[in-house]
C-alpha positions as CSV (number, residue, x, y, z in Angstrom):
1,X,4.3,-9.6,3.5
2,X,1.1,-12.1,3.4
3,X,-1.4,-9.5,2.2
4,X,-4.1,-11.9,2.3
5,X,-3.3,-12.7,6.2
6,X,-3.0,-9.1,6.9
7,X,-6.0,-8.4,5.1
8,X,-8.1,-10.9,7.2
9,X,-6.1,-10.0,10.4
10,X,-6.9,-6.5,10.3
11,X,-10.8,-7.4,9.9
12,X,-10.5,-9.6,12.7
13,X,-8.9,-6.8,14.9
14,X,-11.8,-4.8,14.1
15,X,-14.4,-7.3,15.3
16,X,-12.4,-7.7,18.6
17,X,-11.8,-4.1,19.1
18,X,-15.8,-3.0,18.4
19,X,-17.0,-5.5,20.8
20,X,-14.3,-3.8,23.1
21,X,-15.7,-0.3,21.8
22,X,-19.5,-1.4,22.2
23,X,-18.7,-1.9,26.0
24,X,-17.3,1.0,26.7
25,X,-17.2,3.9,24.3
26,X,-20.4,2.2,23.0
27,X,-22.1,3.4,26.5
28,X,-20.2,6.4,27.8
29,X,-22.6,8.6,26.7
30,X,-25.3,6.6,28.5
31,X,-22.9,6.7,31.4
32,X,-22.4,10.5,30.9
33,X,-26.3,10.7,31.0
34,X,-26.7,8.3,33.9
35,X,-24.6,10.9,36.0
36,X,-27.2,13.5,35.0
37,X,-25.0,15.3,32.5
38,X,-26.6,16.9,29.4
39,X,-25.7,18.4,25.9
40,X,-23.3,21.1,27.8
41,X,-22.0,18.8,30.0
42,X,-21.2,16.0,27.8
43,X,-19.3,18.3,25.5
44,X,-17.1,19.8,27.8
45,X,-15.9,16.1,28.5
46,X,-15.6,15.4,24.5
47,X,-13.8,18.2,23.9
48,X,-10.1,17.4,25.1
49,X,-10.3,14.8,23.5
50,X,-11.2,16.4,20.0
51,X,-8.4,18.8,20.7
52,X,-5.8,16.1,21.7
53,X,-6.5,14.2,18.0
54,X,-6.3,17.4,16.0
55,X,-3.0,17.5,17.6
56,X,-1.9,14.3,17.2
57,X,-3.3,14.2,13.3
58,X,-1.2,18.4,12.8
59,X,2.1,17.1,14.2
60,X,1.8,13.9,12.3
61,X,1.2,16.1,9.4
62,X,3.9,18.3,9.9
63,X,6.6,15.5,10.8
64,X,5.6,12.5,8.8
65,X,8.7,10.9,9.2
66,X,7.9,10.1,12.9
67,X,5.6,7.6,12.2
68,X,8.3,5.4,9.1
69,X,9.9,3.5,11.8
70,X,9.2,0.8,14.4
71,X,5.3,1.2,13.2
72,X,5.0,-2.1,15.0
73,X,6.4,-1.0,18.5
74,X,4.5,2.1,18.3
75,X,1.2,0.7,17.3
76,X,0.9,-1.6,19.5
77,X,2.1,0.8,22.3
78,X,-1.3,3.1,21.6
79,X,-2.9,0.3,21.4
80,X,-2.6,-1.4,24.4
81,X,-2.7,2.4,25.9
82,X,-6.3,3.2,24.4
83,X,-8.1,0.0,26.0
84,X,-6.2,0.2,29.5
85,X,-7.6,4.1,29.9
86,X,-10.8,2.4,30.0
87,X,-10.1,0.6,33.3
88,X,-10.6,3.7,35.6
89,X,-13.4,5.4,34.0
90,X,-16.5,3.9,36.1
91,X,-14.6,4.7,39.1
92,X,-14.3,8.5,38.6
93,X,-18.0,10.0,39.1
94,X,-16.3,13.7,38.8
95,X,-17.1,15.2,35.2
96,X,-13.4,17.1,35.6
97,X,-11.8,13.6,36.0
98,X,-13.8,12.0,33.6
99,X,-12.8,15.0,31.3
100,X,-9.0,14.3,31.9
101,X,-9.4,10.6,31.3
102,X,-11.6,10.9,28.4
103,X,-8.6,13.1,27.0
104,X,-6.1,11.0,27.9
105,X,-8.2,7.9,26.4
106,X,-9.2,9.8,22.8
107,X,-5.2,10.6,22.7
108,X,-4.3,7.2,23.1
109,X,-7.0,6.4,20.3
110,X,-6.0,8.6,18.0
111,X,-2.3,7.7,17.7
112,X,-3.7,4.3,17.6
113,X,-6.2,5.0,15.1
114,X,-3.4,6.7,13.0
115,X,-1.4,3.7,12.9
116,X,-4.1,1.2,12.1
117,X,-4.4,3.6,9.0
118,X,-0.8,3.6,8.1
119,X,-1.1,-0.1,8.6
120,X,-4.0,0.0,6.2
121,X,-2.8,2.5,3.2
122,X,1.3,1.5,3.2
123,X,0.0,-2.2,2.8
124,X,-2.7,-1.9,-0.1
125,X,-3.4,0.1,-2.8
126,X,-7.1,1.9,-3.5
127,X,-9.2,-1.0,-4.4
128,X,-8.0,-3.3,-1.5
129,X,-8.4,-0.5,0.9
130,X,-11.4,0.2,0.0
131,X,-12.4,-4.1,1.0
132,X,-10.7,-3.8,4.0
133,X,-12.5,-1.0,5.4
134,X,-15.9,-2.5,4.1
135,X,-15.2,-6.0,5.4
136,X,-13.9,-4.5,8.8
137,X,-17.5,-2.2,8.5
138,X,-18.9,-5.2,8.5
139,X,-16.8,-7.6,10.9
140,X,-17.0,-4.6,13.3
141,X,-20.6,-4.2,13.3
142,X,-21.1,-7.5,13.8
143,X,-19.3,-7.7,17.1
144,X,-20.7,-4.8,17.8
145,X,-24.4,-6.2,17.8
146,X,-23.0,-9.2,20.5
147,X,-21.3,-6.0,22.1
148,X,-24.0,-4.2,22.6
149,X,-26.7,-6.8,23.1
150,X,-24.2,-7.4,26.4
151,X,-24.1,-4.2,27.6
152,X,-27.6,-3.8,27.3
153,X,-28.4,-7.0,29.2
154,X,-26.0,-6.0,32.0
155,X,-27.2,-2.5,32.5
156,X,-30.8,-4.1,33.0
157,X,-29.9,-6.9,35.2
158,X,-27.2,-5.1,37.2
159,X,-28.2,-1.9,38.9
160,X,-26.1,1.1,41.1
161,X,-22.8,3.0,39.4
162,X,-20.7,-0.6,39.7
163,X,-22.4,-2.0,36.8
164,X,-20.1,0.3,34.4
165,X,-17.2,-0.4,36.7
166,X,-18.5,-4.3,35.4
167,X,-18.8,-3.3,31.8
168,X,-15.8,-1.4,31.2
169,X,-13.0,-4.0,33.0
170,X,-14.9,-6.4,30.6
171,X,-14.7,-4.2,27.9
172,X,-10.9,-3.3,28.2
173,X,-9.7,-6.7,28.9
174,X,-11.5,-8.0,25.6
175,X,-9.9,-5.2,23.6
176,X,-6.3,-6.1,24.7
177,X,-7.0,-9.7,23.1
178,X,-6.9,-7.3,19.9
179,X,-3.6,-6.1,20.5
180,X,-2.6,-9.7,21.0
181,X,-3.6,-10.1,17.8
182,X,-1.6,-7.2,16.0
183,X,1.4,-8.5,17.7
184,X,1.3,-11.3,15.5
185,X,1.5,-9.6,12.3
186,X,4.9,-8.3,10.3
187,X,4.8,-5.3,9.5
188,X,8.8,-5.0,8.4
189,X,7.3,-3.5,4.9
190,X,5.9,0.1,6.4
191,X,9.7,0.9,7.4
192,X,10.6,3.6,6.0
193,X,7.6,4.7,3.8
194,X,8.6,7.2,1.4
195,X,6.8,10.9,1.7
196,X,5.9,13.2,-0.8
197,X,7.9,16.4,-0.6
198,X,4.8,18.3,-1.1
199,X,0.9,18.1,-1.1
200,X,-0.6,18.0,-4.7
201,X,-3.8,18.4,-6.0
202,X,-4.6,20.6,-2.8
203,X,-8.1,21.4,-4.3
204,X,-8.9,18.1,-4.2
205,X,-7.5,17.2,-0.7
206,X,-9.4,20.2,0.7
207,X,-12.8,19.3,-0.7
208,X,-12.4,16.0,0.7
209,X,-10.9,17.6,3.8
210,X,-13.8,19.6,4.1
211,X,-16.8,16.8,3.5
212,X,-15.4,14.8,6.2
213,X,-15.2,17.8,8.8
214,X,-19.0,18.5,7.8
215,X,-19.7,14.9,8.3
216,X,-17.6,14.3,11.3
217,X,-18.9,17.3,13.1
218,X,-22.5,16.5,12.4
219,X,-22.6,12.9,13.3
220,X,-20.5,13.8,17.0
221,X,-23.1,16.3,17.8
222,X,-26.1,14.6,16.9
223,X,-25.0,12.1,19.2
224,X,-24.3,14.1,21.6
225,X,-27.5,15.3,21.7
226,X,-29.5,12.4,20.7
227,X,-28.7,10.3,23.7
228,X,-29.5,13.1,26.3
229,X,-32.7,13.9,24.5
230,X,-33.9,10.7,24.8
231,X,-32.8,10.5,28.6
232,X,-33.7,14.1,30.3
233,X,-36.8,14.7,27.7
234,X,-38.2,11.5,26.4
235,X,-37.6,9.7,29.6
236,X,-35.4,6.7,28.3
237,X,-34.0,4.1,30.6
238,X,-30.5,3.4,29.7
239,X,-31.0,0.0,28.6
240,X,-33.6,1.2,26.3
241,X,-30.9,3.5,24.9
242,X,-28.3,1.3,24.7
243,X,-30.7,-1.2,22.8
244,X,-30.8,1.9,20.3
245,X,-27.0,1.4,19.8
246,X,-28.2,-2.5,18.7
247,X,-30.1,-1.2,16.0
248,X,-28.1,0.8,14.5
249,X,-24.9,-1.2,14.7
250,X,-27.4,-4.6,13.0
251,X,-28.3,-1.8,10.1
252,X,-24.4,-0.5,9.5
253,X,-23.5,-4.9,9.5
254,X,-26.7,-4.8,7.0
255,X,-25.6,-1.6,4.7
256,X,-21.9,-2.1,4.5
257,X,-21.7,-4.4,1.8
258,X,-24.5,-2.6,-0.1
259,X,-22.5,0.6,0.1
260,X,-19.5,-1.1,-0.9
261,X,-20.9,-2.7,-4.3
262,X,-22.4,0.4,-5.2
263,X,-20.0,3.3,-7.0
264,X,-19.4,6.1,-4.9
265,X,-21.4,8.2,-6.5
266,X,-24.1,6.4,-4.9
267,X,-23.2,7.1,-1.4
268,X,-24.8,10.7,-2.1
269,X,-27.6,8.9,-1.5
270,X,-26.6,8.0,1.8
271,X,-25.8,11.6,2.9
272,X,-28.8,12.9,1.8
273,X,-31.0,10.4,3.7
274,X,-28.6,11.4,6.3
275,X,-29.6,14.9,6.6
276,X,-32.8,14.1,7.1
277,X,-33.1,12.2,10.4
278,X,-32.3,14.8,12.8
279,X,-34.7,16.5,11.6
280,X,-37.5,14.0,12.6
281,X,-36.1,13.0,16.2
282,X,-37.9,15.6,18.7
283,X,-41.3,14.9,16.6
284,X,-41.0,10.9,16.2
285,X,-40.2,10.2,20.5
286,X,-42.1,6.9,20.4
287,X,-40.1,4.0,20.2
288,X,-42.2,2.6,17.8
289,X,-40.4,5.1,15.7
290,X,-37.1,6.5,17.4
291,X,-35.8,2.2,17.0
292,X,-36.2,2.2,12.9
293,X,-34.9,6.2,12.9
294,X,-31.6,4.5,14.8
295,X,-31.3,2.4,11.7
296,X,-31.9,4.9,9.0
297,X,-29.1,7.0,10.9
298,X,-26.6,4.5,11.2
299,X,-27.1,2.8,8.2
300,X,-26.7,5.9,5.8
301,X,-24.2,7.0,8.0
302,X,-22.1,4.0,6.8
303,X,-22.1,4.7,3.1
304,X,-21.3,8.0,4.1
305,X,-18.1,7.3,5.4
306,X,-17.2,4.8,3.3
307,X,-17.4,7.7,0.7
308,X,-15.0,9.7,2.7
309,X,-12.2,6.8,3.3
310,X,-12.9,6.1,-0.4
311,X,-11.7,9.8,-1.3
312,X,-9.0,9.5,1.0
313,X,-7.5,6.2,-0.2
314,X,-7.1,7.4,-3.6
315,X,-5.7,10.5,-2.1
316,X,-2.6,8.9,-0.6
317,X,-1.2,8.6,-3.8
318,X,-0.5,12.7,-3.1
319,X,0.0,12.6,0.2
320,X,2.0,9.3,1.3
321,X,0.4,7.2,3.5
322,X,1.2,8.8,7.0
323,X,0.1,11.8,5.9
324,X,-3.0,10.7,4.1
325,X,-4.1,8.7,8.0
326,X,-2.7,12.5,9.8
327,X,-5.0,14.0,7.7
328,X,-7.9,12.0,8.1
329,X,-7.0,11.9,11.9
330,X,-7.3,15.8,12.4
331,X,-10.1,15.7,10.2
332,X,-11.9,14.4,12.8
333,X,-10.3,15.4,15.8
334,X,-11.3,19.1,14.6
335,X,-15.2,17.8,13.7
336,X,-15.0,16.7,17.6
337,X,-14.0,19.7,18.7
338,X,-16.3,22.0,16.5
339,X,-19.1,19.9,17.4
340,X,-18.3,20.3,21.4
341,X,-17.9,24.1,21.1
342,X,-21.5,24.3,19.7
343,X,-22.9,21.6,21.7
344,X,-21.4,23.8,25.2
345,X,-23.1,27.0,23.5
346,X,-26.1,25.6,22.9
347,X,-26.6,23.9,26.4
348,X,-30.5,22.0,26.9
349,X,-31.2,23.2,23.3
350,X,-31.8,20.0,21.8
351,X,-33.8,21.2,18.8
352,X,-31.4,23.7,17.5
353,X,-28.6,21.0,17.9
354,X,-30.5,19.0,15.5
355,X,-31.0,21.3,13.1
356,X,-27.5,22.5,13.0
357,X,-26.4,18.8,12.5
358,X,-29.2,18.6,10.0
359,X,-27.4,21.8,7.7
360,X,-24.1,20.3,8.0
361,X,-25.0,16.8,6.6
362,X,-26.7,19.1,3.9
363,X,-23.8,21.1,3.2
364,X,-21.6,17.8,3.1
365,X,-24.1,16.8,0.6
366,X,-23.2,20.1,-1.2
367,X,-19.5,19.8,-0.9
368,X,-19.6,16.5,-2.9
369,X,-21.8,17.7,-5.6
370,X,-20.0,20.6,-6.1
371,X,-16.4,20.5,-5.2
372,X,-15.4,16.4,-5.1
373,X,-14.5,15.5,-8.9
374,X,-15.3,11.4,-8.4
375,X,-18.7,12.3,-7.2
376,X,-20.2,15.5,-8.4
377,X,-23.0,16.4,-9.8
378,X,-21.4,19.6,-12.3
379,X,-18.8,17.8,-14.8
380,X,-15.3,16.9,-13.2
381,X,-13.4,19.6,-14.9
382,X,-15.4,22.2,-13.4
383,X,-15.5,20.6,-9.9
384,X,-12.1,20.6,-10.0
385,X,-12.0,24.6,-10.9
386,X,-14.6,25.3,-7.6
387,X,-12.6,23.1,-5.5
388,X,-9.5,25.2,-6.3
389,X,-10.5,28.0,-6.0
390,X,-12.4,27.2,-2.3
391,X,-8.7,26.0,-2.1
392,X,-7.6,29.5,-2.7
393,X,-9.8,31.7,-0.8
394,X,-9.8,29.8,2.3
395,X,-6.1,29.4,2.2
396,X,-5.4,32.8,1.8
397,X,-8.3,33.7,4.5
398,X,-6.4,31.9,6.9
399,X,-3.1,33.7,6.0
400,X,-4.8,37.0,5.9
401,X,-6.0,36.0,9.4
402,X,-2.6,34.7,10.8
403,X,-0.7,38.0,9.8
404,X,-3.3,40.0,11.7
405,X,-3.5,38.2,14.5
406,X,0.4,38.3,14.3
407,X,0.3,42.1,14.3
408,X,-2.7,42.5,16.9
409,X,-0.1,40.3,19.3
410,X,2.9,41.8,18.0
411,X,1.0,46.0,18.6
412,X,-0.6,44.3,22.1
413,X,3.4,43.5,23.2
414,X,4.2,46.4,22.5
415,X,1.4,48.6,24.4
416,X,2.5,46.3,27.7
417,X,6.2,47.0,27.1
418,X,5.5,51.1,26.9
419,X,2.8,50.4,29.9
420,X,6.1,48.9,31.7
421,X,8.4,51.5,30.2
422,X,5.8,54.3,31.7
423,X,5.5,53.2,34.8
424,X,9.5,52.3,35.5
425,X,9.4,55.8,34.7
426,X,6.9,56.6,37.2
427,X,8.0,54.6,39.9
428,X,11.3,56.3,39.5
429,X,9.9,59.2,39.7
430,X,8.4,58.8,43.1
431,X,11.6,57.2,44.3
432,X,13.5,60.4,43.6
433,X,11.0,62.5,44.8
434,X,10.9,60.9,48.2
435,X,14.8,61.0,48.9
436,X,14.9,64.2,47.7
437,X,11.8,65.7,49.9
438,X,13.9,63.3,53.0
């Protein structure tokens, strides 16, 4: 294996696949809003597909093995699959259809994302994963700004539903040129990838687990509310929105490499800022302001995440590669989903969405500074020690909570069998009186 070639074809995958994602996941929300959905509405069509990639990232988890042969074949399968589900999405105005494509689409995306990782952490070890993912932060936002600065010229020059129908053929076609590209690579060294038996260090996989839940939720339902906001309250056009997407995509290309030379335990910076911008959105509507808060979001946003694929990189080590991208995969698939429930609960209100995304960055901030070793503010040692013992509770919680749900199904089966029983019995009954009484 070429690992300098792979290396700089994997950052050029991302800058064609983010122009392809600028075009059309980039605007679905906007397109979502167009058709006069709002918070409820969008999340009802996000949340099949947060379900579908928790699933995909469990049985991944579960059955590692499935994913340590023909990588190649089956990446580039998903691959191709994510960016043709794109094709028929302007054409179905119906938010049930668009719910069932969406799904079908985030599936598709998910496996594909999974093997991208695999690509990713059976090739290199922590410190070259760690450039990768900042140079394809950066390669990616940088497409995403000519992305983006496309869509929003063609949603202002183009006008009626067929101007998505436009954007997303352009969009999908684009993306396949990335698949093109993977199909070029060797990627004979991921067969067979060995697997750990087990999962050590579980403290420390849970704490990172759990700070990229609390981040992925948070960031899927402030944009799921942000974009709405600014449509059905502020009174947005969609190009203006979509403009908003340009901003912060030009301050992720700006942050990445600042993130990246800083140590991790910098990025706590980043979070922090990041708890704070949701916050300000209902009060700061002007553009004047809303434009720069896009930037702040996006760009402290970025060294979050890098935080979180930093954790997770050195993680593999425990977990094997397959399992360490599963992980990550339901991770998010699950912050998705989370962030769909509430955003469906919580309908038009916009200003407790905020604040709920608002106390989960915080509580991500919390998790790092208390239960993530590399990063925390209490020494290592007793990091390690809280992290455990979260570890602990939470895994017998959910054990505690499996046998009783186990024995509320098991005593429910058994109250319908003696319902049945009793009225066989009954029915008999009635029989025999009637024969007997003819």
């Amino acid at each position: 294996m070429d690992r300098s070639s792979l290396k700089w074809s994997l950052v050029a995958e991302m800058g064609l696949s983010s122009f392809y994602s600028a075009l059309t996941r980039g605007i679905f929300l906007v397109y979502l809003s167009e058709l006069g959905l709002d918070l409820a509405g969008i999340s009802a069509v996000s949340a099949g597909g947060g379900a579908l990639s928790l699933l995909v990232g469990a049985l991944a988890f579960k059955s590692p093995g499935v994913l340590s042969s023909r990588v190649r074949e089956k990446l580039l399968l998903v691959h191709a699959l994510e960016r043709v589900c794109w094709m028929p999405m302007a054409l179905a105005g119906d938010p049930a259809v668009l719910a069932i494509l969406f799904s079908a689409q985030s599936a598709s995306q998910a496996l594909s994302s999974l093997c991208m990782h695999v690509v990713m952490y059976g090739s290199f070890g922590e410190d070259e994963v760690r450039d990768v993912v900042a140079g394809r932060i950066s390669a990616g936002a940088a497409s995403s700004i000519v992305g983006l600065s496309l869509a929003t010229a063609l949603l202002s020059l183009l006008e009626g539903p067929e101007k998505y129908e436009v954007i997303f053929l352009l969009g999908a076609g684009i993306g396949l040129l990335s698949t093109v590209l993977m199909s070029l690579q060797d990627l004979s060294h991921l067969e067979g990838l060995p697997q750990p038996d087990g999962v050590e260090e579980g403290g420390r996989v849970f704490a990172a687990s759990a700070y990229q839940l609390l981040l992925s939720s948070s960031g899927v339902l402030l944009s799921m509310s942000w974009i709405p906001f600014l449509k059905h309250v502020a009174g947005y056009e969609d190009y203006s929105i979509a403009a908003m997407g340009l901003v912060g995509t030009a301050a992720s290309l700006v942050s990445a490499p600042l993130w990246r030379s800083l140590s991790p335990r910098a990025c706590r910076a980043a979070v922090a800022l990041n708890s704070v911008v949701p916050l300000l959105i209902p009060f700061w509507t002007s553009a004047l302001l809303q434009y720069p808060l896009q930037g702040l979001a996006a760009s402290t946003f970025s060294g979050a995440s890098l935080l979180a694929t930093y954790l997770f990189a050195r993680y593999s080590r425990w977990l094997g590669p397959v399992r360490s991208s599963a992980l990550t995969l339901a991770v998010s698939g699950l912050g998705q989903l989370t962030a769909s429930s509430l955003g469906a609960a919580l309908d038009g209100m916009y200003e407790v969405a905020f604040v709920l995304s608002s106390a989960a960055k915080a509580s991500a901030l919390a998790t790092t500074m208390l239960l993530v070793p590399e990063v925390s503010y209490v020494p290592p040692h007793v990091a390690r020690a809280y992290a455990n013992a979260a570890y602990g509770i939470t895994l017998m919680g959910f054990r505690v909570s499996l046998a009783v749900t186990r024995e509320t199904l098991a005593a429910a089966l058994r109250l319908v069998a003696l319902t049945l029983a009793l009225l066989t019995l009954y029915v008999i009954y009635r029989v025999a009186i009637a024969l007997l009484a003819g």
